[in-house]
C-alpha positions in Angstrom: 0.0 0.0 0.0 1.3 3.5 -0.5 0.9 5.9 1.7 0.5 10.2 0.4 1.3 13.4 2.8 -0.1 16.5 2.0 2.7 18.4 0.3 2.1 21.7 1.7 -0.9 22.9 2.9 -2.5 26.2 1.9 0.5 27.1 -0.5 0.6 27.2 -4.7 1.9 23.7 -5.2 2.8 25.0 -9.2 4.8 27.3 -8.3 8.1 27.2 -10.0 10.6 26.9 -6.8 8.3 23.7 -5.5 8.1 22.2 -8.9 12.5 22.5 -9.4 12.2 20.8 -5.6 10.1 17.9 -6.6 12.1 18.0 -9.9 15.2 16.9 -7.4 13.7 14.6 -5.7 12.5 12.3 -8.3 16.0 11.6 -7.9 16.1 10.1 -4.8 14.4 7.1 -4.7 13.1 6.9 -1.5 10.8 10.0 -2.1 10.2 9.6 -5.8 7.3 8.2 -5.8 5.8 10.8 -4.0 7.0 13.6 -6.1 6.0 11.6 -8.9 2.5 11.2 -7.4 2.4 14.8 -6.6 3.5 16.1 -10.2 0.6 14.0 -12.0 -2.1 15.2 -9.5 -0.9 19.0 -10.8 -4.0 20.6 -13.2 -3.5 19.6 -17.3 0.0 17.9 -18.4 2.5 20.0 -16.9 3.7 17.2 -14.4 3.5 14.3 -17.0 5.9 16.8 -19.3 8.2 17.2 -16.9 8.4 13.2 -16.2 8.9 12.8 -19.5 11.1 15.2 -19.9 13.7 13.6 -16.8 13.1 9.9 -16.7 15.7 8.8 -18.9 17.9 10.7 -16.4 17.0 9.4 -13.3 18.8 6.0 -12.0 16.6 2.8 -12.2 15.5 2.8 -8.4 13.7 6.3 -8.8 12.4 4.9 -12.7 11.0 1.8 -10.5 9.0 4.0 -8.3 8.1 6.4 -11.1 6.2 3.7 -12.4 4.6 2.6 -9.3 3.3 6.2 -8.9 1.8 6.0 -12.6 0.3 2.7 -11.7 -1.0 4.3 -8.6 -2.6 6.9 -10.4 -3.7 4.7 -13.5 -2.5 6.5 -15.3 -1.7 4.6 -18.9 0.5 7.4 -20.6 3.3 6.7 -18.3 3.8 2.8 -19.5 4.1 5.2 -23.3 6.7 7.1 -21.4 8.7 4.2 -20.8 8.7 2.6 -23.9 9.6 5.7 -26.0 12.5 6.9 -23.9 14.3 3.5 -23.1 17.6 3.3 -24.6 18.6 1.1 -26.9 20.0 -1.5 -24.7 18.6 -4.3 -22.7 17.1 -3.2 -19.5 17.4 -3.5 -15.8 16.5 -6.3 -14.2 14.4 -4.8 -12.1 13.8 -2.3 -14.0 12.2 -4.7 -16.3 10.2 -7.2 -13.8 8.3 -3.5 -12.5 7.4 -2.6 -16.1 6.1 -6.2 -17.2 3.9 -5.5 -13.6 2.5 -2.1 -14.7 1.3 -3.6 -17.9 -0.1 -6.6 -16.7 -1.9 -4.2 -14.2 -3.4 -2.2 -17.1 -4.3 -5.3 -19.3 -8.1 -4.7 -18.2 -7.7 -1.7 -20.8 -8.2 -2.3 -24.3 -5.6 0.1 -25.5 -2.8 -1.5 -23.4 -2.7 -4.7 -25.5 -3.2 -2.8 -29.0 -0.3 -1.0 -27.9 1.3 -4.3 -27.0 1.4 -5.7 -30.4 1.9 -2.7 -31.9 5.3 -2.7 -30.0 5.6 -6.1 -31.0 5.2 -6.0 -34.8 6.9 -2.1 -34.7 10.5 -3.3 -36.6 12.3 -0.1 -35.7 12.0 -0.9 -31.4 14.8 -2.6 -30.4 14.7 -6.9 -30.0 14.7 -6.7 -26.5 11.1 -4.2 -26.1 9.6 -6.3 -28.5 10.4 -9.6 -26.5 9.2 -7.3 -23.4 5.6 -6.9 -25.2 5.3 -10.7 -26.0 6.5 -11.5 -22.6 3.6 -9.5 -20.9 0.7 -10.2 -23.4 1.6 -14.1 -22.1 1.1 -13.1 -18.7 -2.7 -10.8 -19.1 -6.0 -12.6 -19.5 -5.8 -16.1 -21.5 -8.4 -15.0 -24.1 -6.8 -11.4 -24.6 -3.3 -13.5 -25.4 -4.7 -15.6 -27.5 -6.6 -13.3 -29.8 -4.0 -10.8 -29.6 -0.8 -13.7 -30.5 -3.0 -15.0 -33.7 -3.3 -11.6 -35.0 0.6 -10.9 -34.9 2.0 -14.2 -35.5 2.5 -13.3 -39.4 4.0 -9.9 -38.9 6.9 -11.2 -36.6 10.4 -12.2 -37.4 11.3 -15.9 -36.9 12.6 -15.6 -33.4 9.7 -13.6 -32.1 6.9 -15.9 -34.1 8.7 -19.3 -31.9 8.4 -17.6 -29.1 4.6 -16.2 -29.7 4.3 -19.8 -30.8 5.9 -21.2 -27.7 3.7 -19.0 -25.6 0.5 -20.1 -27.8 1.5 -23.5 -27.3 1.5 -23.3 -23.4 -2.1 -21.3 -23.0 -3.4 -23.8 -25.3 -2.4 -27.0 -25.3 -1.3 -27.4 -29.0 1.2 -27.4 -30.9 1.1 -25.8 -34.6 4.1 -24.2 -36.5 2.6 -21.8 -39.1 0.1 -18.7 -38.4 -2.1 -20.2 -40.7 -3.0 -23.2 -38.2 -3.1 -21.3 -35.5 -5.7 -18.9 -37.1 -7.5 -21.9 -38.3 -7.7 -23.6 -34.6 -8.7 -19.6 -33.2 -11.2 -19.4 -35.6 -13.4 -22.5 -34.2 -12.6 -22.0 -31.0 -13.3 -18.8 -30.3 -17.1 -19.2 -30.9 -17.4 -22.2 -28.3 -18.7 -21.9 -25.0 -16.1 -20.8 -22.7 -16.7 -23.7 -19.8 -16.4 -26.0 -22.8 -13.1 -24.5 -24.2 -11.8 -24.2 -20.7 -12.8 -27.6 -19.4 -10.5 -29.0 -22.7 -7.5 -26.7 -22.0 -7.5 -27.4 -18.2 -7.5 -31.0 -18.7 -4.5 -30.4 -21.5 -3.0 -28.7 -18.5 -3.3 -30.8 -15.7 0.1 -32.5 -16.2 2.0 -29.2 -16.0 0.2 -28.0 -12.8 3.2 -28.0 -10.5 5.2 -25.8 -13.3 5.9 -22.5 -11.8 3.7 -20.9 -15.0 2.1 -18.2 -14.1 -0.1 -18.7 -17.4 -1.2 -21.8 -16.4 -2.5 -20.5 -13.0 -4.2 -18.0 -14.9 -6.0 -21.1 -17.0 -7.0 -22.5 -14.0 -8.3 -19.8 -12.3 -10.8 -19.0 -15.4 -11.9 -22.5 -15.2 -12.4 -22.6 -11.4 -14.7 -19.7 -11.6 -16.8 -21.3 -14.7 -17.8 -24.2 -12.5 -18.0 -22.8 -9.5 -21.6 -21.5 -9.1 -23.4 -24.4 -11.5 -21.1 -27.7 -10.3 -20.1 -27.7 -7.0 -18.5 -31.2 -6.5 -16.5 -30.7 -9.1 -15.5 -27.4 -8.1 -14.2 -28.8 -4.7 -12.5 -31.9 -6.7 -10.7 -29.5 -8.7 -9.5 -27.7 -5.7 -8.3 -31.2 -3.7 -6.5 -32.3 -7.3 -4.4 -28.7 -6.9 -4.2 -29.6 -3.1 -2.8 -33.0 -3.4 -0.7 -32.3 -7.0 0.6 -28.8 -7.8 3.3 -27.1 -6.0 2.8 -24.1 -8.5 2.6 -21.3 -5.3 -0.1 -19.0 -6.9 -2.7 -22.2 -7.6 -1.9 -23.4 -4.4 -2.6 -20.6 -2.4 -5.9 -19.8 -4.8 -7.1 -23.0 -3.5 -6.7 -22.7 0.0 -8.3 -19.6 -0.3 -11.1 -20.8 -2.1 -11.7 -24.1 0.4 -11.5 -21.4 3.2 -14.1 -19.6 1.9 -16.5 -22.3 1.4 -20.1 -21.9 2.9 -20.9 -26.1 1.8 -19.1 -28.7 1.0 -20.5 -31.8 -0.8 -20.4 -34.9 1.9 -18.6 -37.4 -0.5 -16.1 -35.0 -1.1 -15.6 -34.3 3.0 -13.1 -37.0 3.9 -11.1 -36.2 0.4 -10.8 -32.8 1.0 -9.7 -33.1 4.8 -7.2 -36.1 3.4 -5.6 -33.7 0.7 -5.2 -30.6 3.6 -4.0 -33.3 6.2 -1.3 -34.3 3.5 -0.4 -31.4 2.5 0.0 -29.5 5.6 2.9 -32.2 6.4 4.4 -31.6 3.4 8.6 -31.0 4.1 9.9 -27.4 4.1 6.4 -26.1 3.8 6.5 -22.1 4.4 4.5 -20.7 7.6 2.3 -18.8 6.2 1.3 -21.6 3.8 0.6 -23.8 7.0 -1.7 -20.9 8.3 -3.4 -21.2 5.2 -3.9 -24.7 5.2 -4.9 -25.3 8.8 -7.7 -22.2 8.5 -8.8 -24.2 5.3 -9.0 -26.9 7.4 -11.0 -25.1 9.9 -13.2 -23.8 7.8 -13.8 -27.7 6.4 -14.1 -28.7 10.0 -16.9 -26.0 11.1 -19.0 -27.1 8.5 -18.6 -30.9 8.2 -21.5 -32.9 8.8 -20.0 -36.4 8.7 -17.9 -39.0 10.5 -14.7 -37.0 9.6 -15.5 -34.5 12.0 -13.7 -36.9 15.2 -10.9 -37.3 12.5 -10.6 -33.4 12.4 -10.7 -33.0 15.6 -7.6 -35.4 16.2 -5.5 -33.5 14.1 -6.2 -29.8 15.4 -5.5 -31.6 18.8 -2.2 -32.4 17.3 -1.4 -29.2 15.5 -2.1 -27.9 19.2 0.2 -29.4 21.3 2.9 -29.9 19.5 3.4 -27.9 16.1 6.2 -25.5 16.0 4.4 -22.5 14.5 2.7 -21.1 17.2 0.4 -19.2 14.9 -0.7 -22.8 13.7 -1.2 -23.7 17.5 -3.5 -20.3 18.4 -5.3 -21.5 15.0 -5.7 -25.1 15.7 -7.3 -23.3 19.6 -9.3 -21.2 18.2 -10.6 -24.1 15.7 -11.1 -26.5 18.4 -13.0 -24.0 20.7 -16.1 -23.3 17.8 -16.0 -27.1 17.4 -16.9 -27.2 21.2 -15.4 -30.8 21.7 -15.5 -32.2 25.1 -12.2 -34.4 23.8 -10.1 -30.4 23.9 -10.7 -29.1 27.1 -8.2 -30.9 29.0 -5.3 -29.9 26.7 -6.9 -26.4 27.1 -6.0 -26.6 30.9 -3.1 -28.2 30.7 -2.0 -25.5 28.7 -3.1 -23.2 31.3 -1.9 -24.6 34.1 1.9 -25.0 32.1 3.5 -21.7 33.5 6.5 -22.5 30.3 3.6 -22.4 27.8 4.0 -19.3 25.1 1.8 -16.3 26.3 0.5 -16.0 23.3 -0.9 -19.6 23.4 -2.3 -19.0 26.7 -3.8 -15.9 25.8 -6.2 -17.6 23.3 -6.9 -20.3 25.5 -8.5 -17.9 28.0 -10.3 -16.0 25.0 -11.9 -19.6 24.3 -12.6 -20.9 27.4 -16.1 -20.2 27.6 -17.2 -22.1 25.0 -16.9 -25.5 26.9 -19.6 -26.3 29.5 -18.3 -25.4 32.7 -18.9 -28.9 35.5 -20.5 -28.5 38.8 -16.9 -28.8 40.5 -15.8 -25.3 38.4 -13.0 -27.2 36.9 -12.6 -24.7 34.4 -12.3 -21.6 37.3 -10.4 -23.5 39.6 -7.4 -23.7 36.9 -8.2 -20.0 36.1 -8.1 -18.9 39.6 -4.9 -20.6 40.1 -3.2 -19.4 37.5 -4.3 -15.9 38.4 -3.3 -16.5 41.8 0.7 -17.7 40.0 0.8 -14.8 38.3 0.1 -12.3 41.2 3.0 -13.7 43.2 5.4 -13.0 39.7 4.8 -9.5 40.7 2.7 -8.9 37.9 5.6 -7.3 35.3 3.7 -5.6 32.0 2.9 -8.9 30.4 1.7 -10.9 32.9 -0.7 -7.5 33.6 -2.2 -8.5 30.1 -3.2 -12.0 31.4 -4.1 -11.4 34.2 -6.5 -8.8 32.8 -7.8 -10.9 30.5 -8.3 -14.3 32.7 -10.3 -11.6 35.3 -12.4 -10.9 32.2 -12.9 -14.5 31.6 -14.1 -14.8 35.5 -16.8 -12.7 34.8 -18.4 -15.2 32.1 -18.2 -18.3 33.2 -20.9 -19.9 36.3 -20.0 -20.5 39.3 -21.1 -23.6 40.6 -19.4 -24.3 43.9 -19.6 -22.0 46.6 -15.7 -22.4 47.6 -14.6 -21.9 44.2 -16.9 -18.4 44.4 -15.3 -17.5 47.7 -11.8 -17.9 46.9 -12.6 -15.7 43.5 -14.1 -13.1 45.1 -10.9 -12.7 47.4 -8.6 -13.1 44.5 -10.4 -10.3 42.7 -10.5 -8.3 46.1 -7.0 -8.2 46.3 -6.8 -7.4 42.8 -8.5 -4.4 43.2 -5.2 -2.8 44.3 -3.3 -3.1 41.4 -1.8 -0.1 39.6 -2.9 -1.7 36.1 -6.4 -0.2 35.1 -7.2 -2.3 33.0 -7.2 -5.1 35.6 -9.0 -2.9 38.0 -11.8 -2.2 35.2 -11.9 -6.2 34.7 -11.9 -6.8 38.2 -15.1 -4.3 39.2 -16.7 -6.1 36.0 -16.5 -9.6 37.5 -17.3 -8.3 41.2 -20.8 -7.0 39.7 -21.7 -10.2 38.0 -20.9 -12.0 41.3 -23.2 -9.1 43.1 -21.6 -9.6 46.8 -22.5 -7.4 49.5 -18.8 -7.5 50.9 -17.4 -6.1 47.6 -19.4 -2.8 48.3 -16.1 -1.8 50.4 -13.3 -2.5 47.9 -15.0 -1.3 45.5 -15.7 1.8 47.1 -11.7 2.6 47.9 -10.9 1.5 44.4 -12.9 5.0 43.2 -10.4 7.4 44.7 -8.4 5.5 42.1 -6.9 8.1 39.1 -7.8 6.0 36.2 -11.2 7.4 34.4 -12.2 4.2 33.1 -11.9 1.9 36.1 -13.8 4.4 38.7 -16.7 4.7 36.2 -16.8 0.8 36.1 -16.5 0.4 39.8 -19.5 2.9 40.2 -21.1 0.9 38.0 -20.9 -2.1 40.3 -21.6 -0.5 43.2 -25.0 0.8 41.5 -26.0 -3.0 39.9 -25.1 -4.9 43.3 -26.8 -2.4 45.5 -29.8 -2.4 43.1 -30.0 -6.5 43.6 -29.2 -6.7 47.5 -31.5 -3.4 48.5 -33.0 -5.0 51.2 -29.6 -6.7 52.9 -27.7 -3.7 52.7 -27.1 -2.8 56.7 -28.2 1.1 57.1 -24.4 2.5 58.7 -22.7 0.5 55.3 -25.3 2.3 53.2 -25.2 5.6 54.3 -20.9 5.5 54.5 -21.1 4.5 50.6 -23.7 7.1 49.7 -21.2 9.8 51.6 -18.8 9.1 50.1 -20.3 9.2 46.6 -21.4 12.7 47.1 -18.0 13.4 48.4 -17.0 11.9 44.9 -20.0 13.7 42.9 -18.2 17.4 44.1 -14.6 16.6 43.1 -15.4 14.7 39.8 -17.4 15.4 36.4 -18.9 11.0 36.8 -22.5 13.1 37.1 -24.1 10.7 34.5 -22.7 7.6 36.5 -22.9 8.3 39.9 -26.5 9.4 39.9 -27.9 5.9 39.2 -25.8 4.6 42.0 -26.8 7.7 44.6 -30.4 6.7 43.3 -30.4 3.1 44.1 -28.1 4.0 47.6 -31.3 6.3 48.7 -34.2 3.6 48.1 -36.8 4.5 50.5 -34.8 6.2 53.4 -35.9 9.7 54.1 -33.1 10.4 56.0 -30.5 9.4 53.1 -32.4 11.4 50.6 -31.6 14.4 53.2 -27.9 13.7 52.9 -28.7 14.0 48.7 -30.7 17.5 49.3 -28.0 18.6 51.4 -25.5 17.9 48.7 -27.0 19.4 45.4 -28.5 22.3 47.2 -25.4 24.6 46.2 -25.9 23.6 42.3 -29.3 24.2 42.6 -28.9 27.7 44.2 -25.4 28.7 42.5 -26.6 27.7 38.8 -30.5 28.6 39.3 -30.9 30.1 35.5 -28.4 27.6 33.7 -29.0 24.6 31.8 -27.1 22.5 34.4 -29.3 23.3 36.9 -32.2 22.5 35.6 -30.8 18.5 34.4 -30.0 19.0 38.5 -33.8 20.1 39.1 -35.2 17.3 37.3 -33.3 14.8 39.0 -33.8 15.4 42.2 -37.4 16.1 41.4 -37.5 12.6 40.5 -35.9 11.0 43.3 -37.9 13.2 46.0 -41.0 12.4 44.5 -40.1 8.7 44.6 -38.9 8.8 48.2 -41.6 10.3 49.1 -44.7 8.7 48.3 -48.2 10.0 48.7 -49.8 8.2 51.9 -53.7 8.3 53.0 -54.0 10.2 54.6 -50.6 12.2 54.5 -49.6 12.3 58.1 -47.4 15.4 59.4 -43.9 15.5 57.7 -41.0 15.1 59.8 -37.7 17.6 60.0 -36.5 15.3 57.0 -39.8 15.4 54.5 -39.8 19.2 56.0 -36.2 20.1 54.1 -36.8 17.4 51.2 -40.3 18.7 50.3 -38.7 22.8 50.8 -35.9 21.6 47.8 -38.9 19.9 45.8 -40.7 23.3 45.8 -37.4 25.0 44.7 -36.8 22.1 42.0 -40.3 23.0 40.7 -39.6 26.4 40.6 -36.4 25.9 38.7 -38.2 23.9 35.9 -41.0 26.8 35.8 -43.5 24.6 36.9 -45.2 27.0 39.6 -48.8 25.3 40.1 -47.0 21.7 41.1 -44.8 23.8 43.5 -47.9 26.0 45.0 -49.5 22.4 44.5 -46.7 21.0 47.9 -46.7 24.4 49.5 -50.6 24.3 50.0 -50.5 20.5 51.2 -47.8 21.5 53.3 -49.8 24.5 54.5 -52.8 21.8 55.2 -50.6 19.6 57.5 -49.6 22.4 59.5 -45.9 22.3 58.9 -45.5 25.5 56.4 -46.0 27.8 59.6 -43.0 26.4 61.4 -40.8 26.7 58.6 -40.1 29.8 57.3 -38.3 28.5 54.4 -41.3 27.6 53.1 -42.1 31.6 52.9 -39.4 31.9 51.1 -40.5 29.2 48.7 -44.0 31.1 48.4 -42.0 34.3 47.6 -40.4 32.9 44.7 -43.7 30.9 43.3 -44.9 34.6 43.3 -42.4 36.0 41.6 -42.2 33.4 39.1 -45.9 34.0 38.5 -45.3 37.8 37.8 -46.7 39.0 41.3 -43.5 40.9 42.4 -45.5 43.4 45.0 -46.7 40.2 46.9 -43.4 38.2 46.8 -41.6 41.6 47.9 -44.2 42.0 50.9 -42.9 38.3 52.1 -39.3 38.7 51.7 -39.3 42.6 52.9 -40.5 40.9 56.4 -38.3 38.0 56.5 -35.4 40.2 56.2 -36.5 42.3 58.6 -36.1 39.5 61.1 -33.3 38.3 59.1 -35.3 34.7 58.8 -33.5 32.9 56.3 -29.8 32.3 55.3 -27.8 34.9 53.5 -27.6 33.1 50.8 -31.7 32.8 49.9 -31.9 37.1 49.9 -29.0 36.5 47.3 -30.8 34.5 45.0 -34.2 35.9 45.3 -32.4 39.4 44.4 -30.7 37.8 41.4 -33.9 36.5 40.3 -35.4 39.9 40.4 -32.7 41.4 38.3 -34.1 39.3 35.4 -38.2 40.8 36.0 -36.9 44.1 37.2 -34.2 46.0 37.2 -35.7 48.9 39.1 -37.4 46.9 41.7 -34.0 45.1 42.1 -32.3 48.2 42.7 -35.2 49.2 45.5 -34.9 45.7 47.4 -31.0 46.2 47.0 -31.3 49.4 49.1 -33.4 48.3 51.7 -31.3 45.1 52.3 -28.7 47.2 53.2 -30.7 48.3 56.0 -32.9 45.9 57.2 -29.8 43.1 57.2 -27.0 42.4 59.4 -23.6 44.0 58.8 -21.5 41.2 57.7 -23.9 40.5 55.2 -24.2 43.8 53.7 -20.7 44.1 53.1 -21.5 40.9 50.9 -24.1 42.4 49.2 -22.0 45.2 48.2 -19.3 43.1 46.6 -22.4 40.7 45.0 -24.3 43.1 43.6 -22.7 46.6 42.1 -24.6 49.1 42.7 -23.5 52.6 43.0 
């Protein structure tokens, strides 16, 4: 893959000093491919001129990426480039194998092979660029050589028609020695069907299929796809005769492919197929990535195999598992074995697991499959996990063992748990866990310690949130929240209350809002007294934010949880200290959210209980309802007195004079003055600095 950088943002990449600099370094190779790039992307044919002015300057390395950057581009003019401007002589090496690439690339355009055997027939190009055309009209499409070889074959010199010939010969099948014959031959076989025609050339070719030819892969590649939709047994038989008798590498790898992409195989050809893979994957000096191939073909055949052959499958991943030397081919053969889901792998699994010599990498995907085997009542499965958890704690956990140990803490959370010592001993494992520096462990660790859902792991889990790391706070929260949610009603008060404390401790210093509200929520239940705490704690947001967005997503919350706390009774008997304050922030909640009938709605039943006259708060409440309503000579009657006898904090004169700023300036102004009358002196040096008035 190539990879392009902007050149230069926001400048004139025509200019003439950029263009000398990309000029140079099309003569460095390691960056001439991107100046090419860059001068072919530049508006009409100034870049292409300037290419073809240079290239037969530059060294081969920079011509070879030249030509990668035309290919890039698809651009066709550059292979015209090429061929115009190359000396005389026989070319590079490598020089040559990148331009017979390009071409071949481009063969899927009609002008590239017209301009093919143009070159070919053209007398005055050297011997070596006509050879160069032949040679890369052998390697495009079968049907395109064919057609375009017959059409030449009388225009060539003696050398180039025997190797036209030669080439014809080897696409084909046959052997004839004059153009007429060949024309002949073309000329019936052009109209047949193509399965026909190929079918006939493929069994022509059979006996060269382990030649290196690239032609010949190319054959039976066109024939492969012509029976694959319409005859699927022969399909696969084709791909188990390249299995078992070509060592050509592109057919070889094209069928491994193909069998690995295979949705259903035909059960006669089942035991075949896996015979042919078995073979071949023991085949001597085979290269790894060819085994990779081979066992995820044989995989694949696995997976879907309906038959007997399945056990026989199963054997040989086994084998591949424990003992093959490419430990790709082991992880593949694990992962294999794991979808199959058979009993027969499980204790090679463990005794990988328990083997503290086995490759990490191995073990890795061991845990990763764990969970698709039934787990027994005795925990087998966890009890191996746990323990080798427990070895690689006392390793002091260096950065790779901090991987698996993060990743068998994320398998603890899957699998069941059967056996109630098995349970206990994971739940003090992942206890201590909790202290480790790793976050990723810890995040694993509060995951597992949810699923379990034990009371005792409220207190861990609570010390692990003063923890730095973002990630494994939220997810501690979030087991705090789903465990307290199951076990409401087992919860002792004093452990309650301490955890919801310290959450609104937590709710003040961090920006968690969104995650440790479901958690204060579910820590308040029914308890009037906790839900004091709560009112105590979001009171400043209410009163310090009382126009802002923020406070009213604050508002509606608490709303929420008041109104659930406290639940109509019949008939309502008098509120306590606790109801007295919680209902006094529901009023102010309602006011916040402009919702002044529900809030006159609790200030009346209040009134009706008998408990608005021993509050004055509650005054205060029915001074802002007022003024909310647009009554501002009534709320100022109410809040003139209470200042008077200085009834109510500091703080609630400061926000009912703030809220009157926004209805009236000049009635602001008034209250303003007589504040600094009626008040006590330490708070009108307050107001002064609050509000600026002259």
């Amino acid at each position: 893959m190539i990879f392009l950088f902007n050149w230069s943002e926001g400048t004139d990449i025509a200019s003439s000093k950029k263009l000398r600099k990309l000029e140079k370094d099309l003569e460095k190779p390691e960056v001439a491919i991107l100046a090419a790039t860059k001068l072919l992307e530049l508006e009409g044919n100034r870049g292409f001129l300037i290419i073809q002015k240079i290239f037969k300057k530059l060294p081969t390395p920079s011509q070879v990426q030249v030509i990668k950057a035309f290919c890039y581009k698809k651009d066709t003019r550059g292979i015209q480039i090429f061929l115009e401007y190359f000396p005389k002589t026989k070319l590079p090496k490598e020089l040559r194998r990148e331009l017979n690439l390009a071409l071949v690339r481009f063969s899927y355009r009609k002008e590239i092979p017209a301009f093919l055997k143009n070159i070919a027939v053209d007398k005055r190009r050297p011997l070596f660029l006509r050879e160069l055309a032949l040679d890369t009209l052998y390697r495009m499409d079968p049907f395109v050589s064919i057609g375009s070889y017959v059409e030449i074959l009388d225009k060539l010199p003696p050398s180039l028609f025997r190797r036209a010939s030669s080439y014809l010969s080897d696409i084909s099948g046959h052997s004839f020695t004059t153009p007429q014959e060949w024309r002949k031959w073309w000329a019936k076989n052009k109209k047949r069907s193509q399965l026909d025609w190929l079918r006939d050339v493929n069994a022509k070719l059979r006996e060269k299929i382990q030649k290196q030819d690239q032609q010949i892969y190319y054959w039976w590649r066109r024939y492969l796809q012509s029976i694959q939709v319409n005859n699927t047994s022969q399909y696969v038989q084709e791909l188990i005769y390249a299995i078992e008798h070509s060592s050509n590498s592109a057919i070889v790898n094209h069928a491994l492919i193909k069998i690995s992409n295979l949705v259903e195989i035909p059960a006669e050809k089942e035991k075949a197929l896996l015979r042919a893979l078995v073979q071949f994957l023991y085949r001597p000096a085979l290269d790894s990535e060819v085994q990779l191939s081979a066992v995820v073909a044989i995989s694949t055949v696995a997976l879907n195999s309906t038959s007997d052959s399945k056990a026989e499958v199963i054997s040989l991943l086994l084998s591949l598992f424990k003992s093959h030397k490419n430990i790709k081919v082991r992880i593949l053969a694990c992962q294999t074995l794991a979808k199959l889901k058979s009993p027969r792998a499980l204790p090679s699994f463990l005794a990988v697991l328990s083997d503290p010599k086995a490759h990490p990498d191995l073990v890795k995907e061991v845990i990763r499959n764990l969970s698709y085997f039934q787990e027994k009542k005795d925990n087998t499965i966890l009890r191996v996990l746990l323990k080798r958890i427990e070895s690689l704690i006392s390793q002091n956990s260096p950065p790779p063992n901090s991987e698996l140990i993060s990743l068998a803490v994320e398998k603890l959370s899957e699998l069941p748990y059967h056996n109630p010592a098995v349970l206990e001993k994971s739940r003090k494992i992942l206890h201590l866990l909790l202290s480790q520096k790793n976050m990723k462990i810890r995040y694993f660790v509060a995951n597992s310690l949810e699923k379990i859902g034990d009371i005792s792991s409220l207190s861990p889990l609570l010390k692990s949130i003063d923890g730095s790391d973002n990630g494994a706070r939220r997810m501690a929260i979030t087991a705090i929240t789903s465990i307290v949610e199951r076990k409401q009603r087992q919860i002792p008060p004093a452990l309650r209350k301490r955890i919801l404390l310290h959450l609104l401790e937590k709710f003040q210093q961090t920006r968690f809002h969104s995650t440790l509200k479901p958690a204060i929520h579910a820590l308040v239940y029914k308890e009037v007294s906790l839900l004091r705490l709560v009112v105590q704690a979001f009171w400043p947001y209410l009163l310090s934010n009382s126009s802002a967005a923020a406070s009213a997503q604050y508002a509606r919350w608490l709303q929420q949880l008041i109104l659930q706390v406290l639940q109509k009774k019949s008939p309502p008997p008098p509120p306590s200290d606790d109801e007295q304050k919680c209902l006094h922030a529901l009023v102010h909640c309602y006011l916040i959210l402009g919702q002044i009938s529900e809030a006159k709605k609790v200030l009346r039943s209040m009134a009706s209980s008998g408990s608005l006259s021993k509050n004055v708060l509650h005054q205060f409440d029915l001074a802002l309802c007022l003024l909310s309503k647009g009554e501002i000579q009534e709320a100022q009657k109410i809040v003139r007195k209470l200042s008077i006898r200085s009834a109510v904090e500091y703080k609630h004169f400061c926000l009912y004079l703030k809220l009157l700023q926004n209805r009236s300036s000049k009635e602001a102004k008034e209250l303003f003055y007589f504040f600094l009358k009626t008040l006590p002196s330490p708070w009108r040096e307050k107001l002064k600095k609050d509000f600026a008035y002259p």
